[in-house]
FIGUPA-410057 format. One line per 8 residues: number of its first residue (from 1); their letters; for each residue y, x, z of C-alpha. Coordinates in steps of 0.02 Angstrom, whole numbers, always signed. Layout:
<rs>
NUM> a> Y/X/Z; ... $
</rs>
This chain:
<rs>
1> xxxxxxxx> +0/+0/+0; +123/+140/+26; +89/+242/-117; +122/+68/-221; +316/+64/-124; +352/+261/-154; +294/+232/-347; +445/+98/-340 $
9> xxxxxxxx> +534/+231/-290; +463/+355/-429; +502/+215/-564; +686/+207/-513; +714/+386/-513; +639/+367/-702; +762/+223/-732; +898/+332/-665 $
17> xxxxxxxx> +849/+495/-728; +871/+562/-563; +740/+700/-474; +746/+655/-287; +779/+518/-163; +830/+603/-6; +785/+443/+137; +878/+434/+303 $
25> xxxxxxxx> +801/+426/+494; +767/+221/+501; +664/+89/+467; +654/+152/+259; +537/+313/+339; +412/+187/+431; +412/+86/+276; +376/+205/+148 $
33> xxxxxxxx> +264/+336/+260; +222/+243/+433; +292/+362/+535; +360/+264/+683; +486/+428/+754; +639/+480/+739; +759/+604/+662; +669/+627/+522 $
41> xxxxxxxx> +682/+618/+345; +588/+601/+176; +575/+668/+3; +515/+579/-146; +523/+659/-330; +456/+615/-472; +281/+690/-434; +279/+731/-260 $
49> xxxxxxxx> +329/+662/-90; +369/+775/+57; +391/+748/+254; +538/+821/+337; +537/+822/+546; +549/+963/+669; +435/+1029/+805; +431/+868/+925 $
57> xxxxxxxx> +363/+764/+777; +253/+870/+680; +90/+803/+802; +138/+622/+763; +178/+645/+607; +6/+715/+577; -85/+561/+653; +46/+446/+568 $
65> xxxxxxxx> +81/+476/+392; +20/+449/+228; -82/+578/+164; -5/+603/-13; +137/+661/+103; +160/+850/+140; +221/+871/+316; +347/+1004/+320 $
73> xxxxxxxx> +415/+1077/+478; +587/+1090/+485; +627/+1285/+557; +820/+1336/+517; +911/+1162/+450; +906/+1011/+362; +996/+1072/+210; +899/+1263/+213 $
81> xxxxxxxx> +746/+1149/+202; +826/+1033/+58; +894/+1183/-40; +706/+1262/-13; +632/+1112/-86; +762/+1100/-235; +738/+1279/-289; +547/+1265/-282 $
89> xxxxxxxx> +520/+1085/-376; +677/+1117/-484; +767/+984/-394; +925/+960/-510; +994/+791/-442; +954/+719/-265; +1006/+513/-241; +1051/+480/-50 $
97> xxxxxxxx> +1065/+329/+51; +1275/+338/+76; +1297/+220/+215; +1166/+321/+306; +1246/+506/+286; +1416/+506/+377; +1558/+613/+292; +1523/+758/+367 $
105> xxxxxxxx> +1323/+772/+341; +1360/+765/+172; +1483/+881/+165; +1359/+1007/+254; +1222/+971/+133; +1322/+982/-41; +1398/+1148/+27; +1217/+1220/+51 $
113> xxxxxxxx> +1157/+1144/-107; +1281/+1228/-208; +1367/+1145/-363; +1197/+1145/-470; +1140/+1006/-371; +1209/+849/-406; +1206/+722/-256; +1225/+547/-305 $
121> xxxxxxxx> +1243/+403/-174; +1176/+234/-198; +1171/+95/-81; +1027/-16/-54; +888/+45/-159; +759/+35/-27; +836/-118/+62; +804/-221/-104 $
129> xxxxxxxx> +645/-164/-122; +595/-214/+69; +658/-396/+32; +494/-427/-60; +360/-447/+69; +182/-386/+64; +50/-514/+96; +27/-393/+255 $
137> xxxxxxxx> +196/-381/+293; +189/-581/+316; +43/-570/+440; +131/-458/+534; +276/-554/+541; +190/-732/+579; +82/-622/+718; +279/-591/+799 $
145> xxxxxxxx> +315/-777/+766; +165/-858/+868; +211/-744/+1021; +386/-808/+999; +347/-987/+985; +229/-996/+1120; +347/-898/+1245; +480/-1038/+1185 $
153> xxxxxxxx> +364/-1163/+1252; +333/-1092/+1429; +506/-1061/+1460; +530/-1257/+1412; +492/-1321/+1575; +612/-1202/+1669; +760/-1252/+1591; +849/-1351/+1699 $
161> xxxxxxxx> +1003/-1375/+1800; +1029/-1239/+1935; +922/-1097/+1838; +1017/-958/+1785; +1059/-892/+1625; +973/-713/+1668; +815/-793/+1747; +797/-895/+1591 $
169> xxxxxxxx> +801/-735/+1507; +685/-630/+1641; +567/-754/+1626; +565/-775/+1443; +552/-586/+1428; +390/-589/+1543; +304/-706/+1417; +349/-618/+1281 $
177> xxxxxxxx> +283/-469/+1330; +136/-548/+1399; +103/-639/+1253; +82/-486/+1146; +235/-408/+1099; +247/-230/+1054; +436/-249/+1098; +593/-348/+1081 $
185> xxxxxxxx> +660/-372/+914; +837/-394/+1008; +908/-405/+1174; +886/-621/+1186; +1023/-738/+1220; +1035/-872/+1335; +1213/-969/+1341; +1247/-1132/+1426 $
193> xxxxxxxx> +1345/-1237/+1426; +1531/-1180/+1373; +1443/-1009/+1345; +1356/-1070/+1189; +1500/-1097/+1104; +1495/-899/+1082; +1349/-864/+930; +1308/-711/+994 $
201> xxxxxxxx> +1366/-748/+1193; +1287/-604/+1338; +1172/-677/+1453; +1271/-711/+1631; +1222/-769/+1805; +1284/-930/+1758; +1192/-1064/+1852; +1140/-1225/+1713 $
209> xxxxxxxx> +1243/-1373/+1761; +1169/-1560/+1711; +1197/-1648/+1551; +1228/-1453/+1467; +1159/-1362/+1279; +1065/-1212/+1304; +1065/-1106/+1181; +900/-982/+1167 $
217> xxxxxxxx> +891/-845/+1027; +753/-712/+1035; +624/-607/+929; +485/-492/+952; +431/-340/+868; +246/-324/+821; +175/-178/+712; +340/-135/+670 $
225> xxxxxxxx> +392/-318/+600; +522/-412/+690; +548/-593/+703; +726/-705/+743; +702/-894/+817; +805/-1009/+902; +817/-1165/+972; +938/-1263/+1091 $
233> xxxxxxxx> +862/-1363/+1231; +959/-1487/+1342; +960/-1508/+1512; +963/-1727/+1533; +1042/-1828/+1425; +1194/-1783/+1335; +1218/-1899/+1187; +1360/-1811/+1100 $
241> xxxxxxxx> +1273/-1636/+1080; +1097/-1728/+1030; +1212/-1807/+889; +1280/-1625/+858; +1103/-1580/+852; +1034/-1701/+734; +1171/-1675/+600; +1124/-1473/+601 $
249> xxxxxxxx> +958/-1496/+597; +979/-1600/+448; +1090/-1490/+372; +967/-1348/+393; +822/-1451/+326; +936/-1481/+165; +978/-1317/+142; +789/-1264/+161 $
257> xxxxxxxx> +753/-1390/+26; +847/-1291/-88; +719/-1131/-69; +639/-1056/-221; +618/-923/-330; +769/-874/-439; +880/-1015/-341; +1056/-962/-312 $
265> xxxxxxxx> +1073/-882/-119; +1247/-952/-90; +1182/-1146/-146; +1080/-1153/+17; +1246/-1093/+140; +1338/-1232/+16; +1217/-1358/+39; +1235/-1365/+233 $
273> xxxxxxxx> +1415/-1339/+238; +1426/-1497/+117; +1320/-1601/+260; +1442/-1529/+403; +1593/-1568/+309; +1562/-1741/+291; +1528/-1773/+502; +1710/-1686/+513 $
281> xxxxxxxx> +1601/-1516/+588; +1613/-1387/+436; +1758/-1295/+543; +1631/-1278/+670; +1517/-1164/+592; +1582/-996/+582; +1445/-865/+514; +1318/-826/+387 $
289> xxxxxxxx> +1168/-967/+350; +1049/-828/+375; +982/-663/+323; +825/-585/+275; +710/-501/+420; +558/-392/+423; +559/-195/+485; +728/-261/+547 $
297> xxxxxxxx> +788/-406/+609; +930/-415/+506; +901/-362/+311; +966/-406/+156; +999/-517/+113; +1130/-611/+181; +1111/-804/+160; +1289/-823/+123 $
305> xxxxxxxx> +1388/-930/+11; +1488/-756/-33; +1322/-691/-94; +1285/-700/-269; +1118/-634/-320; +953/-752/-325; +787/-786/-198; +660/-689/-247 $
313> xxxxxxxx> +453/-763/-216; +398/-662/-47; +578/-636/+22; +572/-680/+225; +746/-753/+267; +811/-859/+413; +918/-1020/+410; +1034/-1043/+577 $
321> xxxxxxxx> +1169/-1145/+552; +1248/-1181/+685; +1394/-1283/+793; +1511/-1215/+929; +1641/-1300/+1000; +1777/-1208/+1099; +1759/-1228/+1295; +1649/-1336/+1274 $
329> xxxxxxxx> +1469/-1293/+1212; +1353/-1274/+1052; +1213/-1286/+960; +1120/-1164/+853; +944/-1199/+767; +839/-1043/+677; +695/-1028/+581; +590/-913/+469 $
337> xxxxxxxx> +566/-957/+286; +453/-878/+164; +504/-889/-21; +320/-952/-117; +276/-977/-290; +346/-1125/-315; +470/-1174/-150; +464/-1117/+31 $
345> xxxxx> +347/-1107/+174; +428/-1130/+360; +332/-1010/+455; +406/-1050/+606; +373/-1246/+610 $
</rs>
């Protein structure tokens, strides 16, 4: 499976007539080699693929990688061990990841590659590839989802008036963990109340009060794979938020209608700000539909009515639209939805 994503690589440097694709530390090293480390970095050419790490990795790296890689130990530098590499596969032109190289790495490496080097940056070429999902990468990611889900419904019973925000969110943790996770995809949110009309609110001491939206966002990470869910629970009977809650989760179903291969990503942001805008509650909704998830929680793309490129079949992307109302409270609701041959599959229903 790997060797198939580094000969996507291969056929873009082709396309490109480039020699090398220098990849970052980050999620693009685990996807293309497995290694699960840090600070470490990857060459693929046209004909070879190499390993970059120093000392504290070379053991892991060993148990870890692909074995079409060559493991090479980094001794003096980074860009000694580039320009090595160059001169020995008669490495001409090297594409880079830019928004993963700050201003001054690269200014170190094209001074020790010398001007017979070209060094080209282009965004994204990995991050498009990883948008189309393996049927393994799916498993992995519905594996995440059922420990999320079913942590979701042991915490349901101890939402209720009095509880804290930050037991809500010890407690949910515990399950979570208990339930199988390898880790947290992302530290989860729990806002009540007037809290939850913040998206992205920090868990408080905040005690529940009656009659109040909770808002619950979490994700685990399994095998690598993350996962995003959320849901809004109530604590007794509060008739305006319930209405809130009915007209978002209507406008998420219609947007999630709208799911196929080749449709238009900024219809499905459209379609539920279309349903909003005709309760009088567009002006409530303040962020991005959604966004694609997998190695990371948040990956291209961007389920935005700004976004103008098309669903692709196998993309994982979540739809969260959401309503938050000043001092008040909100309501978000997020699922997972995989992008099949013909329409959509919620894999978090």
């Amino acid at each position: 499976m790997k060797n198939l994503k580094v000969n996507k690589v291969r056929h873009f440097l082709r396309q490109k007539g480039i020699d090398a694709f220098l990849v970052s530390p980050g999620a693009n090293i685990r996807y293309l080699s497995g290694f699960t480390g840090t600070d470490s970095w990857l060459i693929i050419t046209r004909s070879s693929q190499f390993f970059l790490g120093d000392f504290r990795f070379m053991l892991q790296a060993k148990r870890e990688i692909d074995s079409n890689f060559e493991i090479i130990r980094i001794k003096e530098s980074l860009n000694a061990t580039l320009l090595n590499l160059a001169v020995k596969n008669r490495i001409k032109s090297i594409c880079f990841e830019p928004d993963k190289v700050s201003v001054y790495a690269f200014s170190r490496i094209k001074n020790r590659l010398g001007k017979n080097i070209r060094l080209l940056g282009i965004k994204d070429v990995l991050e498009r590839q990883r948008q189309i999902k393996s049927p393994e990468e799916i498993i992995l990611i519905q594996k995440a989802l059922a420990i999320t889900k079913r942590a979701f419904e042991l915490l349901k019973p101890f939402v209720k008036p009095k509880v804290t925000e930050l037991f809500l969110k010890n407690k949910l943790e515990m399950f979570l963990k208990a339930g199988g996770a390898h880790g947290l995809a992302f530290d989860p949110i729990v806002a009540s109340g007037p809290n939850a009309a913040m998206p992205h609110a920090k868990t408080t001491q905040r005690a529940i009060k009656p009659n109040e939206p909770v808002i619950i966002d979490a994700g685990v990470d399994y095998s690598g794979y993350k996962c995003d869910l959320t849901r809004t629970f109530f604590s007794g009977k509060i008739t305006q938020y319930i209405t809130y809650y009915n007209i978002l989760r209507y406008a998420q179903l219609s947007a999630i209608k709208k799911i196929k291969p080749h449709a238009p990503i900024a219809l499905l942001e459209r379609t539920a700000r279309q349903v909003l805008k005709a309760k009088g509650l567009e002006q409530y909704f303040g962020h991005a539909l959604g966004h694609g998830v997998g190695l990371e929680v948040h990956e291209t793309p961007i389920i935005s009515k700004k976004n103008n490129r098309k669903l692709m079949q196998a993309m994982v992307v979540t739809i969260e639209p959401g309503i938050y109302i000043p001092g008040s409270g909100g309501v978000r609701i997020e699922d997972m939805v995989l992008v099949t041959k013909t329409g959509y599959k919620i894999l978090s229903k």
